[in-house]
ZADO-1210 file (C-alpha; in nm, 4 decimals, padded with zeros to 6 digits):
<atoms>
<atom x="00.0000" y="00.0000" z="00.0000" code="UNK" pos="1"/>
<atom x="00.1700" y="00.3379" z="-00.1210" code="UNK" pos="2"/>
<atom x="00.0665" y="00.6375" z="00.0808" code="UNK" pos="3"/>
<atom x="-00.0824" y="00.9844" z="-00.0956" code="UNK" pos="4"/>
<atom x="00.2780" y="01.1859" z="-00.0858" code="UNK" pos="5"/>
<atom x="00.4595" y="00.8373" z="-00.2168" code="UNK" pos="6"/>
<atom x="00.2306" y="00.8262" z="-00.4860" code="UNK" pos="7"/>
<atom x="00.1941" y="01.2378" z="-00.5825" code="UNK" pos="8"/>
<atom x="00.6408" y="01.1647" z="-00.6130" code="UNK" pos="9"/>
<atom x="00.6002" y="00.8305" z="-00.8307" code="UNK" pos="10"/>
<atom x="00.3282" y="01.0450" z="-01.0203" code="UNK" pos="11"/>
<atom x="00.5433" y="01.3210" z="-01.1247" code="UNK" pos="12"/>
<atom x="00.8026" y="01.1451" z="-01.2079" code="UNK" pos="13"/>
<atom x="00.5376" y="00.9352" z="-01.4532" code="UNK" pos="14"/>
<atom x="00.4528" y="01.2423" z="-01.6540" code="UNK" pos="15"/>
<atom x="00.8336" y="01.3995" z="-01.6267" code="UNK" pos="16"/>
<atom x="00.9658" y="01.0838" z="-01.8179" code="UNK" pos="17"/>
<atom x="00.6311" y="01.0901" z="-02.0365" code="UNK" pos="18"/>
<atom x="00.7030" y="01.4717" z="-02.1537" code="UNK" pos="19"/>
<atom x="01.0391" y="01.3820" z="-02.2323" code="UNK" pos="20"/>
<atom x="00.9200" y="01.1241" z="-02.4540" code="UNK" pos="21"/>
<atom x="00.9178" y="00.7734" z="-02.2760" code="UNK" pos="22"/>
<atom x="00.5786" y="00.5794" z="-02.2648" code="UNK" pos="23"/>
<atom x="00.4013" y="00.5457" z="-01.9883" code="UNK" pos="24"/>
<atom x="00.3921" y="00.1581" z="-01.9774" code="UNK" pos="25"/>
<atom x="00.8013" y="00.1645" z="-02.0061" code="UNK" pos="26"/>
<atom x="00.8059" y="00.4837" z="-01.7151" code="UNK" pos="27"/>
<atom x="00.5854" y="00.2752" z="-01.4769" code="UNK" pos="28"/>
<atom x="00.7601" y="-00.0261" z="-01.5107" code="UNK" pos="29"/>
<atom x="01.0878" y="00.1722" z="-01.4032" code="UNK" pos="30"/>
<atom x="00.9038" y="00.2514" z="-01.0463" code="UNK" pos="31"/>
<atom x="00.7566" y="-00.0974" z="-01.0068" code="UNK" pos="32"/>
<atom x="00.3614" y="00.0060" z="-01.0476" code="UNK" pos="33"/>
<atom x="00.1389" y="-00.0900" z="-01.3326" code="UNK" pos="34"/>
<atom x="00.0188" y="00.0913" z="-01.6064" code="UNK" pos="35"/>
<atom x="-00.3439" y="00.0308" z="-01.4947" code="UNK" pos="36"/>
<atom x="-00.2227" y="00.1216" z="-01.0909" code="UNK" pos="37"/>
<atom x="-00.1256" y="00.4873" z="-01.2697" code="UNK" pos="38"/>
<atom x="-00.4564" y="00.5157" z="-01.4537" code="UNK" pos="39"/>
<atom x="-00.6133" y="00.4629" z="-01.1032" code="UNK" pos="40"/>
<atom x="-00.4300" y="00.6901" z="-00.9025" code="UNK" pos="41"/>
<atom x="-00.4542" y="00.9359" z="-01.1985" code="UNK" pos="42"/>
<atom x="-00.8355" y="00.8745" z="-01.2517" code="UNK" pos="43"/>
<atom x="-00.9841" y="01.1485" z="-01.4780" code="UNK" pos="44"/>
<atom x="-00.8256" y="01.4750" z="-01.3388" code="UNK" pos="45"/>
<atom x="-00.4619" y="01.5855" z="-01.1612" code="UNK" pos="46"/>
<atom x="-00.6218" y="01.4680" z="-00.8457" code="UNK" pos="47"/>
<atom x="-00.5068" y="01.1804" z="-00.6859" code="UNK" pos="48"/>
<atom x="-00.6607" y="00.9383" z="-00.5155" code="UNK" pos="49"/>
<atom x="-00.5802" y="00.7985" z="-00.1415" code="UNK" pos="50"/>
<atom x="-00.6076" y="00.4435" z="-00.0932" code="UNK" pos="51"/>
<atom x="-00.9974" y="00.3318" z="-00.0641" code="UNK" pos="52"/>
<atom x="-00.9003" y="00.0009" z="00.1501" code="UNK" pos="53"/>
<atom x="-00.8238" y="00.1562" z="00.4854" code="UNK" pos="54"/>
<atom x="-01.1189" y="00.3954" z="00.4639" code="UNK" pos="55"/>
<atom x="-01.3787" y="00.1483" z="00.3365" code="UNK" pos="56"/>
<atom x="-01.6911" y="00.0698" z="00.5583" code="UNK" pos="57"/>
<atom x="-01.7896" y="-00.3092" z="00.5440" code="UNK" pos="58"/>
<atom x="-02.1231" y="-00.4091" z="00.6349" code="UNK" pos="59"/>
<atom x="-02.0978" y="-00.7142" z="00.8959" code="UNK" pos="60"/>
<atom x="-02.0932" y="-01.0672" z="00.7820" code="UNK" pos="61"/>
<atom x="-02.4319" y="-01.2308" z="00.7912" code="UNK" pos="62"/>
<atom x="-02.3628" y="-01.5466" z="00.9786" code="UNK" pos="63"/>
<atom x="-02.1920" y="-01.2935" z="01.2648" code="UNK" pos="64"/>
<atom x="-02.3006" y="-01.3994" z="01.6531" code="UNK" pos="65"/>
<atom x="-02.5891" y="-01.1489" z="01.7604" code="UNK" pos="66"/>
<atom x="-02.5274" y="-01.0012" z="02.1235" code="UNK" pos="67"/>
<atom x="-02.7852" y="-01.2810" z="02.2983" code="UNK" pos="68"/>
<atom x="-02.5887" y="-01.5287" z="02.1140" code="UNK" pos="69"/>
<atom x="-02.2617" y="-01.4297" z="02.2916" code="UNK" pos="70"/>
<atom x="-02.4364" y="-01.4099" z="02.6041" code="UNK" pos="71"/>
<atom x="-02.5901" y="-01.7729" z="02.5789" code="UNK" pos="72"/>
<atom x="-02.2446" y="-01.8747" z="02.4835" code="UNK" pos="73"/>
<atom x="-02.0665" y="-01.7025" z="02.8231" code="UNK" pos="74"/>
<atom x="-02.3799" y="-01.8422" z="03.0177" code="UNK" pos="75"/>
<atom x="-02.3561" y="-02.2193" z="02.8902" code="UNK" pos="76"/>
<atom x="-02.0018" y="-02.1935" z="02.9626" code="UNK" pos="77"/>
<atom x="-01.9967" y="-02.0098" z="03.3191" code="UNK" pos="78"/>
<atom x="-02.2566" y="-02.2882" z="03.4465" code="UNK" pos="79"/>
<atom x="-02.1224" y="-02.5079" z="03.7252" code="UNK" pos="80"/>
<atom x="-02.1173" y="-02.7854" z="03.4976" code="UNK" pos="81"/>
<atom x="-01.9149" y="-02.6634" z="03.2428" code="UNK" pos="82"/>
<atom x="-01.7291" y="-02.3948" z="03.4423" code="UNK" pos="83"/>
<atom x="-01.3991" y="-02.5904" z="03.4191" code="UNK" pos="84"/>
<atom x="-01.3794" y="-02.7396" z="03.0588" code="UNK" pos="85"/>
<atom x="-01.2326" y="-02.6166" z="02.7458" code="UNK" pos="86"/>
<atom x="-01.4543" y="-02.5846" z="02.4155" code="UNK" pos="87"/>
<atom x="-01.3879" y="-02.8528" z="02.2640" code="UNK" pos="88"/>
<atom x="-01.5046" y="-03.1022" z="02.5115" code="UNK" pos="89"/>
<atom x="-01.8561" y="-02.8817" z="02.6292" code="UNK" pos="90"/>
<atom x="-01.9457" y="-02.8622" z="02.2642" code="UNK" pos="91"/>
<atom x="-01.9899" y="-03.2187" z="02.2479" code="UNK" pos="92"/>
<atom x="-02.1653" y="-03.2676" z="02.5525" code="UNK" pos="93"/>
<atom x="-02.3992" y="-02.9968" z="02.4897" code="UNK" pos="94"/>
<atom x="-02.4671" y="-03.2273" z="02.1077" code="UNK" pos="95"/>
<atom x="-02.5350" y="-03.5411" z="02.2916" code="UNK" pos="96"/>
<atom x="-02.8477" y="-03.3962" z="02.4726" code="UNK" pos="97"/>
<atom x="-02.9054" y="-03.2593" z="02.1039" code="UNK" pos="98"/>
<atom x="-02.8303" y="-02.8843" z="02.2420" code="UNK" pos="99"/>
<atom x="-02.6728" y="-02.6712" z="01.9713" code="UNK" pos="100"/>
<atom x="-02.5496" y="-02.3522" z="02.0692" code="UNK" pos="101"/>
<atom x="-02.2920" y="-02.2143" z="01.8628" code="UNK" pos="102"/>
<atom x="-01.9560" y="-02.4314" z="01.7465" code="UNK" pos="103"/>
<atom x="-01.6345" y="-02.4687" z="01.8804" code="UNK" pos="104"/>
<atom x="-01.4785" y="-02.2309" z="01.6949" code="UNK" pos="105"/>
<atom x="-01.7361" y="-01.9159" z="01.8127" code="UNK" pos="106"/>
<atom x="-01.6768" y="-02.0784" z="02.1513" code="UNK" pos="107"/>
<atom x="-01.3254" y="-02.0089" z="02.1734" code="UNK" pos="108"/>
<atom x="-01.3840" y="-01.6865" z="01.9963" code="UNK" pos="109"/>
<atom x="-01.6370" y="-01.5193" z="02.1992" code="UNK" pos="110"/>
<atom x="-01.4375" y="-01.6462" z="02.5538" code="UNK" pos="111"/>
<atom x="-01.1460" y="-01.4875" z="02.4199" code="UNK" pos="112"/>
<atom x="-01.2912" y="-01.1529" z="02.3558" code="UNK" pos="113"/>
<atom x="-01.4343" y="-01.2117" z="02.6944" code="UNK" pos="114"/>
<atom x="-01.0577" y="-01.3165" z="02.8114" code="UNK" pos="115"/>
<atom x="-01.2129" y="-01.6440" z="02.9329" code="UNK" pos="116"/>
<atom x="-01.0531" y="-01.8190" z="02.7618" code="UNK" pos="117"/>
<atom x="-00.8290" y="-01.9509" z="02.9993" code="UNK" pos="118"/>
<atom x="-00.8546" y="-02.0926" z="03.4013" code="UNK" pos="119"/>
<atom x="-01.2150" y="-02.0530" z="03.4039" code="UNK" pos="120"/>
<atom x="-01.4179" y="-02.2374" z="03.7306" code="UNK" pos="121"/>
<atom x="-01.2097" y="-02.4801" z="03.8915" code="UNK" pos="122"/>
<atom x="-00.9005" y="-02.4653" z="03.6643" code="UNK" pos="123"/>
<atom x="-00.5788" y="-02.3028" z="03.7639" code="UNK" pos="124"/>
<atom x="-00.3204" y="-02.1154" z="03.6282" code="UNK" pos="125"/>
<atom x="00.0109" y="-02.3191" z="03.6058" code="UNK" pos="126"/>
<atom x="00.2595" y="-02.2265" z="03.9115" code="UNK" pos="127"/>
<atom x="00.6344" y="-02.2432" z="03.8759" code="UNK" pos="128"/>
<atom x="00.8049" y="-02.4559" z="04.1410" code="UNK" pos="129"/>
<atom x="01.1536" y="-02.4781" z="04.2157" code="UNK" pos="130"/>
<atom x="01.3231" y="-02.8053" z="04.1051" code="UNK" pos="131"/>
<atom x="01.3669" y="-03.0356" z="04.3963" code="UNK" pos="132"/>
<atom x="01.7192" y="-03.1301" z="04.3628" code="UNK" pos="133"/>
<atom x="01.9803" y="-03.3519" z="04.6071" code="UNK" pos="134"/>
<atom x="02.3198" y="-03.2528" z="04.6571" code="UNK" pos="135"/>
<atom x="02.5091" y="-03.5232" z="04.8573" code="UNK" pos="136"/>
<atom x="02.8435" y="-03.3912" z="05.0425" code="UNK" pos="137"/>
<atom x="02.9855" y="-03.7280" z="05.1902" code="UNK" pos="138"/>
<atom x="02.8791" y="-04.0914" z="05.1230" code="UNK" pos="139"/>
<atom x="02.5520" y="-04.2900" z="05.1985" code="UNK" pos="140"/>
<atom x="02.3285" y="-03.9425" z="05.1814" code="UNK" pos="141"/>
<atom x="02.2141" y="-03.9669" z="04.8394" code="UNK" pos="142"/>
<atom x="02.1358" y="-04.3247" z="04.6603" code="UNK" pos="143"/>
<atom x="02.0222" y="-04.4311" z="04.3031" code="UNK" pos="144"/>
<atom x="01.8494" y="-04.7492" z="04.2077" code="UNK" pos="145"/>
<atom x="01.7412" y="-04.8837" z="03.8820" code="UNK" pos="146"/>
<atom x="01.6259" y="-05.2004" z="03.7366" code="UNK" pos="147"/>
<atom x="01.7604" y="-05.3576" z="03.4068" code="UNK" pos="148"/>
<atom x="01.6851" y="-05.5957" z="03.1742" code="UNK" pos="149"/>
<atom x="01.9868" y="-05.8135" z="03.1141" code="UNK" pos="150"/>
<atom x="01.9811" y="-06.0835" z="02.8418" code="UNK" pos="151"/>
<atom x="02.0831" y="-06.4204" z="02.9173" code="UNK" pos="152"/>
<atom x="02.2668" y="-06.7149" z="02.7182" code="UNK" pos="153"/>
<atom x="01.9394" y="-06.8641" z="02.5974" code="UNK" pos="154"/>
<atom x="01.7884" y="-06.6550" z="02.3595" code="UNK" pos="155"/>
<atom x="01.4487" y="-06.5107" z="02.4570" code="UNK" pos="156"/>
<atom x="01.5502" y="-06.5748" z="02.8217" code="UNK" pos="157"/>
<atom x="01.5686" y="-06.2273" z="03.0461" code="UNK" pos="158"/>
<atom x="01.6807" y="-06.1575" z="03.3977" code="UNK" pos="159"/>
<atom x="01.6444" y="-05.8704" z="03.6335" code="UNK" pos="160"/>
<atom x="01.9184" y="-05.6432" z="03.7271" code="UNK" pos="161"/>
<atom x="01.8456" y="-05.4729" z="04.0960" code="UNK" pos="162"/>
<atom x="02.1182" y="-05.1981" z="04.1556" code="UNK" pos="163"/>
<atom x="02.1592" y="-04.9481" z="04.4302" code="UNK" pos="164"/>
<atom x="02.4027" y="-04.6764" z="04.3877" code="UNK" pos="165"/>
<atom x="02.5846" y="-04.4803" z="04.5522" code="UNK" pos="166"/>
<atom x="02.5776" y="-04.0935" z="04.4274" code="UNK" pos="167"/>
<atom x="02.8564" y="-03.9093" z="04.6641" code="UNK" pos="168"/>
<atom x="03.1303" y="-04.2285" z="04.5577" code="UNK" pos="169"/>
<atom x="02.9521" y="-04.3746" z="04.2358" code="UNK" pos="170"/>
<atom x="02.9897" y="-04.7470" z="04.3642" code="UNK" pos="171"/>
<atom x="02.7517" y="-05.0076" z="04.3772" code="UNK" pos="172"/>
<atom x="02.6069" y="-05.0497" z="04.6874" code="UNK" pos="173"/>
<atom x="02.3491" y="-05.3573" z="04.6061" code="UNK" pos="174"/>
<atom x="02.3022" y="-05.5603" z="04.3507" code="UNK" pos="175"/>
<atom x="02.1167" y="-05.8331" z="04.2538" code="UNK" pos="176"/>
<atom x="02.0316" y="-06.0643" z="03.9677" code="UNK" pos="177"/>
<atom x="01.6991" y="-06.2464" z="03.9265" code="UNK" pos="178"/>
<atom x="01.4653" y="-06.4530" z="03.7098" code="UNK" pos="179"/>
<atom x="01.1892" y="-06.2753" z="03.5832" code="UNK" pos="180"/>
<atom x="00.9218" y="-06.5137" z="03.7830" code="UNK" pos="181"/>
<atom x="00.5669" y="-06.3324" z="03.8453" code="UNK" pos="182"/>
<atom x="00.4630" y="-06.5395" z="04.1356" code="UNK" pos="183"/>
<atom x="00.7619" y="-06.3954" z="04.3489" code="UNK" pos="184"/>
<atom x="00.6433" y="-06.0159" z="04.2281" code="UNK" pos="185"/>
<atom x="00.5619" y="-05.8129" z="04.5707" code="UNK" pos="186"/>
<atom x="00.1742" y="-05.7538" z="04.5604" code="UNK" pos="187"/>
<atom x="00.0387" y="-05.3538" z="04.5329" code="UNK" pos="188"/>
</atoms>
């Protein structure tokens, strides 16, 4: 989009290069702007006209939400019931007791220009928490364990690895290799 004083400049310099004998097609070309954009800007006198795009007054769309629409919408999803869920799971609920209010997408629009959009009822917003970390300083403060599978010589044939470690001295403390046998699993 060229502005009025850009296009008064790229306008004289049109009709300088025209009176000097260049065509216009050929002068325009040299700025970067079409014959026909000239012709426009030109129009039938030596006045020229501003952009029509950013002054233009649109009607509204057709299909747009009408104020009780928006309201139902904030309503429906201020209730109790639906107080903590996003869009896109109370728009189904609301279509399997053959409710239709608006769809997801005019959900998440209108709660946005409502900024609802986010930690409505019971839902919170996210809180940062300092990483719980251990630091051990001599040994036996701070252990490891983990449990491997370790392949045996018969193929298809697995046992268990149980290891304890140390983290201040990096050693082993336990260890322990067994058959993978359900019936000695500890019960929950």
């Amino acid at each position: 989009m060229i502005n009025v004083p850009d296009r008064l400049l790229c306008i004289s310099l049109i009709r300088e290069a025209a009176q000097s004998g260049c065509r216009l097609e050929k002068a325009c070309d040299e700025l970067g702007v079409s014959l026909r954009t000239f012709q426009r800007w030109v129009g039938d006198g030596d006045t020229v006209r501003a952009d029509g795009r950013t002054t233009t007054e649109r009607p509204p769309p057709g299909n747009q939400l009408s104020e009780a629409e928006r309201q139902q919408i904030l309503e429906v999803t201020n209730s109790t019931e639906f107080a903590s869920l996003p869009p896109s799971q109370i728009v189904p609920r609301l279509a399997d007791r053959g409710v239709y209010v608006a769809s997801e997408s005019s959900f998440y629009r209108v709660l946005r220009s409502a900024s609802q959009q986010h930690h409505r009822g019971r839902a919170r917003k996210p809180s940062t928490r300092i990483v719980t970390s251990h630091c051990a300083t001599a040994p036996n403060q701070v252990w490891s364990w983990d449990i491997t599978w370790v392949p045996a010589a018969v193929k298809g044939q697995y046992y268990y690895w149980y290891m304890m470690l140390d983290v201040f001295t990096a050693r082993l403390s336990v260890t322990k290799c067994m058959k993978p046998n359900l019936q000695n699993w500890p019960r929950c």
